[in-house]
DRENFI-595987 format. One record per residue: residue number from 1; residue in one letter; x, y, z of N, C-alpha, C in turn. Coordinates in pm, whole numbers, plus 50000, padded with zeros to 5 digits. Example, Ala and Ser with C-alpha at 12.3 -4.5 7.8 and 13.67 -1.06 7.14 Angstrom:
+-----+--------+-------+-------+-------+-------+-------+-------+-------+-------+-------+
! num ! residu !   n.X !   n.Y !   n.Z !  ca.X !  ca.Y !  ca.Z !   c.X !   c.Y !   c.Z !
+-----+--------+-------+-------+-------+-------+-------+-------+-------+-------+-------+
!   1 !      a ! 51319 ! 49431 ! 50780 ! 51230 ! 49550 ! 50780 ! 51320 ! 49670 ! 50780 !
!   2 !      s ! 51285 ! 49775 ! 50708 ! 51367 ! 49894 ! 50714 ! 51290 ! 50003 ! 50787 !
+-----+--------+-------+-------+-------+-------+-------+-------+-------+-------+-------+
//
This chain:
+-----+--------+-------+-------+-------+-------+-------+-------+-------+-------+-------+
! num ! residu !   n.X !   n.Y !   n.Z !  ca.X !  ca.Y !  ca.Z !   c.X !   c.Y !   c.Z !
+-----+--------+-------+-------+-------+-------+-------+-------+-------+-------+-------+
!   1 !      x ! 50082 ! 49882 ! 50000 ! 50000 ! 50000 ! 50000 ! 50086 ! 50124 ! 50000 !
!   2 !      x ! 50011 ! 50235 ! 49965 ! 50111 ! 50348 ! 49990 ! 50035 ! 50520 ! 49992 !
!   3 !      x ! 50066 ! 50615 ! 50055 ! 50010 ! 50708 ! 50098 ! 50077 ! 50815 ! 49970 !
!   4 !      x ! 50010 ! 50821 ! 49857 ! 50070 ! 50916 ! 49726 ! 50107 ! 51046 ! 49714 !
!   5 !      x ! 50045 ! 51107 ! 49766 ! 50079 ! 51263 ! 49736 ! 50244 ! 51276 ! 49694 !
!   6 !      x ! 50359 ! 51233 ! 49727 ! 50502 ! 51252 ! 49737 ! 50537 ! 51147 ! 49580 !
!   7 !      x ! 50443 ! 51112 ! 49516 ! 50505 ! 51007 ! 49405 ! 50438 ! 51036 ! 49315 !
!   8 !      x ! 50456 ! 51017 ! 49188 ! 50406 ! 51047 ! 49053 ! 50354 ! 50894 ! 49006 !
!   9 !      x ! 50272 ! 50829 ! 49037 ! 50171 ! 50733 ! 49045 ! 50261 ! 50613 ! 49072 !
!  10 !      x ! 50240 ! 50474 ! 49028 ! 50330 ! 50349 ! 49077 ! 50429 ! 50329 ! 48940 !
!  11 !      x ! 50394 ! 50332 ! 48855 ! 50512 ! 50304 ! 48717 ! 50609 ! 50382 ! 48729 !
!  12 !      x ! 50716 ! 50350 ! 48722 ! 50844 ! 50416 ! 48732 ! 50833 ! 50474 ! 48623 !
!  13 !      x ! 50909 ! 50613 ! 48637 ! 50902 ! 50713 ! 48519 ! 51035 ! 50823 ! 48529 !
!  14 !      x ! 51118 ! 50792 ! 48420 ! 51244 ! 50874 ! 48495 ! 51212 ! 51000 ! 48489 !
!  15 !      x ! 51343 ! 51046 ! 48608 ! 51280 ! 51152 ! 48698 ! 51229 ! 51178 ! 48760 !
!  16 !      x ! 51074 ! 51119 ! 48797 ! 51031 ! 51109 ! 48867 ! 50988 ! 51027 ! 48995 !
!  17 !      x ! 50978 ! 51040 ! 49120 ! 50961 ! 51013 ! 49199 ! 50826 ! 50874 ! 49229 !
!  18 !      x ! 50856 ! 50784 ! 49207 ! 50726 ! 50665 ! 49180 ! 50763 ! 50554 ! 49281 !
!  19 !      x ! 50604 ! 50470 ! 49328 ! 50630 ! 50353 ! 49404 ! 50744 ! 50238 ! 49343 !
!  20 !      x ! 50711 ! 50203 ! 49231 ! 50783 ! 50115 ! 49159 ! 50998 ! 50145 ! 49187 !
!  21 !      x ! 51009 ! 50290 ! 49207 ! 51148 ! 50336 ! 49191 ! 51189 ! 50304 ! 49372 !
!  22 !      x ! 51087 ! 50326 ! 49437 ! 51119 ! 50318 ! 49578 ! 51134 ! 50122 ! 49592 !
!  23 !      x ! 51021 ! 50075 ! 49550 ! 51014 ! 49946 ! 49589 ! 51143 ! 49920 ! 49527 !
!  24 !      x ! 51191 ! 49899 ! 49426 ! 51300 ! 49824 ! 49365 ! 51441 ! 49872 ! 49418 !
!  25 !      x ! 51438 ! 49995 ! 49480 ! 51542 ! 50038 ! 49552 ! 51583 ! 49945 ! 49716 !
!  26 !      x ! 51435 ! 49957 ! 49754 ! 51431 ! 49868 ! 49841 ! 51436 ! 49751 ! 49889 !
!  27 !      x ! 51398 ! 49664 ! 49747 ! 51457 ! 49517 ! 49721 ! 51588 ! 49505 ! 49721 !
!  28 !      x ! 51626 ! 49595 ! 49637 ! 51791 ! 49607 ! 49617 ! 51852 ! 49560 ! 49725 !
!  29 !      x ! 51829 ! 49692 ! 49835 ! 51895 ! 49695 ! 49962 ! 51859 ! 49563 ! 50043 !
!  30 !      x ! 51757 ! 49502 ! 50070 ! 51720 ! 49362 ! 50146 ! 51862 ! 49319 ! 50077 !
!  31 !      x ! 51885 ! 49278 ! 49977 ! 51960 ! 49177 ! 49946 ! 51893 ! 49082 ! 49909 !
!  32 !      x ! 51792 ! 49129 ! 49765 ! 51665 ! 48983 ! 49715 ! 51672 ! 49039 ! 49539 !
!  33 !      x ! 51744 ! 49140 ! 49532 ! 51834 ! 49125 ! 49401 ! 51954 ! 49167 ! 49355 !
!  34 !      x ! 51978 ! 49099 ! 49277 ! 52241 ! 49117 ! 49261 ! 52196 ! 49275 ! 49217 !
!  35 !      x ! 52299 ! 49294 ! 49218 ! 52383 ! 49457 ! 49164 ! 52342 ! 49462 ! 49025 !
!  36 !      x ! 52397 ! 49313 ! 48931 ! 52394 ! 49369 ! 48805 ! 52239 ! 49373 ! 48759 !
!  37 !      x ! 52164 ! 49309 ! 48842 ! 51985 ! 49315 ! 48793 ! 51966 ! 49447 ! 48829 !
!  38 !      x ! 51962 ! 49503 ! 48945 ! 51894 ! 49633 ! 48991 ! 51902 ! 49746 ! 48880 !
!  39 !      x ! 51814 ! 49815 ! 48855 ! 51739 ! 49853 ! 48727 ! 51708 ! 49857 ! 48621 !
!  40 !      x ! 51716 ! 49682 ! 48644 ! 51707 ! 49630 ! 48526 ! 51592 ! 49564 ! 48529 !
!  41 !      x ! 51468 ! 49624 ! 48492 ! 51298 ! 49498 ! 48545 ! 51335 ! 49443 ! 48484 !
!  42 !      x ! 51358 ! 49413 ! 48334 ! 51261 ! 49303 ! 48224 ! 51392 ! 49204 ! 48275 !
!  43 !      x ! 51459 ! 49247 ! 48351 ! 51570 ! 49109 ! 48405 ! 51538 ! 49034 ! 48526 !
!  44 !      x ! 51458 ! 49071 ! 48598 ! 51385 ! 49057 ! 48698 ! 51267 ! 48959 ! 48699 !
!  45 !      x ! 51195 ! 49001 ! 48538 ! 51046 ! 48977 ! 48500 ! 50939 ! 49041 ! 48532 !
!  46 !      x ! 51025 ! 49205 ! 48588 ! 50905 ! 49274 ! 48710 ! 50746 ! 49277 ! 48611 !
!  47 !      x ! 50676 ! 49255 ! 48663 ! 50544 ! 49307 ! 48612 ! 50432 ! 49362 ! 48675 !
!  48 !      x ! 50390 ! 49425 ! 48687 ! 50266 ! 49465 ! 48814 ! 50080 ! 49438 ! 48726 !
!  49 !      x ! 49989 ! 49462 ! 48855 ! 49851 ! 49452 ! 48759 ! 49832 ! 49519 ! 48834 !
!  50 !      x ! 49859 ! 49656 ! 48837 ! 49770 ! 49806 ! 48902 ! 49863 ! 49955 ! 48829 !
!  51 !      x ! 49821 ! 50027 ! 48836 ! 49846 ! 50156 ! 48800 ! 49768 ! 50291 ! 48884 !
!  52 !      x ! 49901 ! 50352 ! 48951 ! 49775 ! 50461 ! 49006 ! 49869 ! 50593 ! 48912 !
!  53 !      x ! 49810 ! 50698 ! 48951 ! 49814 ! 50798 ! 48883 ! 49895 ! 50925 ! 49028 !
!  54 !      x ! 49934 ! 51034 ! 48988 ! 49986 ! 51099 ! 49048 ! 49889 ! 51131 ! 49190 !
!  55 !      x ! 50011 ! 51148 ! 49306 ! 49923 ! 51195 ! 49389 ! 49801 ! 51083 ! 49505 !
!  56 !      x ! 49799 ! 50930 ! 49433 ! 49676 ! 50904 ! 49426 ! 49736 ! 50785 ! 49542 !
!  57 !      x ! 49617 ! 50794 ! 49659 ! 49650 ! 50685 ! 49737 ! 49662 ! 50495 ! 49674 !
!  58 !      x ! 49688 ! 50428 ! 49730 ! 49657 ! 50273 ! 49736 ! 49702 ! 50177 ! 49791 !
!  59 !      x ! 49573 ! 50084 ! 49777 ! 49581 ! 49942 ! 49898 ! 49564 ! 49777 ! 49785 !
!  60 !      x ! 49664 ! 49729 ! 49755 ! 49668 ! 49615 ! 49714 ! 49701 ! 49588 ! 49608 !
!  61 !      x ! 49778 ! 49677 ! 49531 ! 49870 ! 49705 ! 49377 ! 49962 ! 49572 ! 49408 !
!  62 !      x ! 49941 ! 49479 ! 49311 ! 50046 ! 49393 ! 49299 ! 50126 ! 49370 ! 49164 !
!  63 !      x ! 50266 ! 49350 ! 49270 ! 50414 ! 49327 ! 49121 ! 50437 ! 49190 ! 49124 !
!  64 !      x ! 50480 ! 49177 ! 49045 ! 50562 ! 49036 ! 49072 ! 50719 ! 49078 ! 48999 !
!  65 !      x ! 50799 ! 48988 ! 49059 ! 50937 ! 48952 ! 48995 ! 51043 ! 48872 ! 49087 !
!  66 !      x ! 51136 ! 48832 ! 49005 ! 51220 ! 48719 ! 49069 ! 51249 ! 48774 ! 49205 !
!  67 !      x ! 51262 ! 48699 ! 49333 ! 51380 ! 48744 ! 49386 ! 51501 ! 48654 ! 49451 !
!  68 !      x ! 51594 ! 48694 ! 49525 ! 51728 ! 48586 ! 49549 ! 51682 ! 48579 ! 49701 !
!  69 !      x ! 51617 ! 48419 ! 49766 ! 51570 ! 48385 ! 49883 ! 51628 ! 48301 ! 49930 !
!  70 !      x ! 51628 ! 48285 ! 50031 ! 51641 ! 48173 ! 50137 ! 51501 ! 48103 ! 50156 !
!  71 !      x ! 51550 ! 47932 ! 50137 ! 51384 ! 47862 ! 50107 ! 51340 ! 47830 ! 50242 !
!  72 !      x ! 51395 ! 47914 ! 50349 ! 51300 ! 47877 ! 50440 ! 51246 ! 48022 ! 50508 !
!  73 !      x ! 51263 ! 48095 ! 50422 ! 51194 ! 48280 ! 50432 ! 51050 ! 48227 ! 50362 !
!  74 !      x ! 50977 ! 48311 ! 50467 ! 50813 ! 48305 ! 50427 ! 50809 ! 48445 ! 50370 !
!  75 !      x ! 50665 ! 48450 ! 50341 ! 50630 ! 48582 ! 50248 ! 50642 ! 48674 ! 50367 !
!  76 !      x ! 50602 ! 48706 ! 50496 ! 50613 ! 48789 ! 50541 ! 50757 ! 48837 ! 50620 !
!  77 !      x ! 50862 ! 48712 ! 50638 ! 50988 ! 48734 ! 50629 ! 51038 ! 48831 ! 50533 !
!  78 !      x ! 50966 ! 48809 ! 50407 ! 51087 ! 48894 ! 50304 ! 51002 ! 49010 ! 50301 !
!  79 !      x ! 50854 ! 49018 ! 50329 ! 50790 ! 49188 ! 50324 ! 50855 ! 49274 ! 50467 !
!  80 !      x ! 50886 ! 49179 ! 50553 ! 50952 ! 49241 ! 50661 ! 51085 ! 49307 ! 50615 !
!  81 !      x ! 51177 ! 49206 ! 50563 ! 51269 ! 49275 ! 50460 ! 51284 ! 49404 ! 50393 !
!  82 !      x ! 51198 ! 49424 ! 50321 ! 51154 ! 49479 ! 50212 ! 51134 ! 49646 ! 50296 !
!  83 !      x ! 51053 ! 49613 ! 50356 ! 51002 ! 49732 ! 50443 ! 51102 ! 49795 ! 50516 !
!  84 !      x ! 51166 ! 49759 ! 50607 ! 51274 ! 49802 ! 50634 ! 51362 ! 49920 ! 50587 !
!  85 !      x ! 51354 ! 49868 ! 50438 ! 51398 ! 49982 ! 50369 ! 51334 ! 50072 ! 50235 !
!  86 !      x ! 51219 ! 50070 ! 50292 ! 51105 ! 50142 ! 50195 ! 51064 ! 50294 ! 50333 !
!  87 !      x ! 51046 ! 50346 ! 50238 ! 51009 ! 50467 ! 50347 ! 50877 ! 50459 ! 50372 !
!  88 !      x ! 50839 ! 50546 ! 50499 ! 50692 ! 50531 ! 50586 ! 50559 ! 50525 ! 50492 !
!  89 !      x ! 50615 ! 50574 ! 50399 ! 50428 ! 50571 ! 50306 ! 50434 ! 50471 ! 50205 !
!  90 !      x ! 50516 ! 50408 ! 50212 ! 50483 ! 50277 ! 50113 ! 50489 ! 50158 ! 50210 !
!  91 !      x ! 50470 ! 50051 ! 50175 ! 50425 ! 49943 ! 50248 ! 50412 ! 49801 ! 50187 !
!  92 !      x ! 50454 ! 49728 ! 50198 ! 50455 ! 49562 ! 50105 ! 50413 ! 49495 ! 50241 !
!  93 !      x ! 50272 ! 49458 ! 50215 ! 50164 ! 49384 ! 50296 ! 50228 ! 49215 ! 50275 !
!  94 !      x ! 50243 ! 49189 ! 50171 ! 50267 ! 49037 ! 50186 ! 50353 ! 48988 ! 50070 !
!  95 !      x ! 50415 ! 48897 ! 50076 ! 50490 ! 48810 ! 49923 ! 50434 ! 48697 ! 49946 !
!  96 !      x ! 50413 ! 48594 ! 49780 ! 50369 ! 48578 ! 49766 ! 50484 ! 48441 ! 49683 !
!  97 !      x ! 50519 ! 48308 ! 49713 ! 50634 ! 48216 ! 49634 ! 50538 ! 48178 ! 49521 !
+-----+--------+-------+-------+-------+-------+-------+-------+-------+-------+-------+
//
């Protein structure tokens, strides 16, 4: 989920400030993707089925894409992860193997 006003909707858009640029920054940092993937989606497979628009709140936008796990991390192990290093208005509710 994430509280919008501070992002220019969820699709990453250079230059601008988007969920998609925060989340993948934040995967980065967990350590759930290498160096040479990080900004690299279509290496990833990132894909999402939501779109918000500037400004615009939301609750349950989902991505998918690879990540590098430990098989005995549950989904909320790695959203715990994840979060960590996502700032206060975004939010990864759950993963999903």
């Amino acid at each position: 989920g994430s509280i919008g006003p501070r992002y220019s909707g969820l699709q990453k858009n250079p230059g601008q400030e988007t969920i998609e640029l925060e989340l993948e920054k934040a995967v980065h940092a967990a350590g759930l993707i290498h160096d040479c993937n990080f900004g690299h989606q279509s290496k990833l497979h990132w894909s999402r089925a939501a779109r918000t628009d500037k400004g615009v709140h939301a609750l349950g936008n989902v991505v998918g894409l690879k990540l590098l796990t430990l098989p005995e991390e549950t989904g909320k192990d790695l959203a715990h992860k994840i979060n960590t290093h996502l700032p206060p208005d975004v939010r990864v509710l759950d993963c999903k193997r």
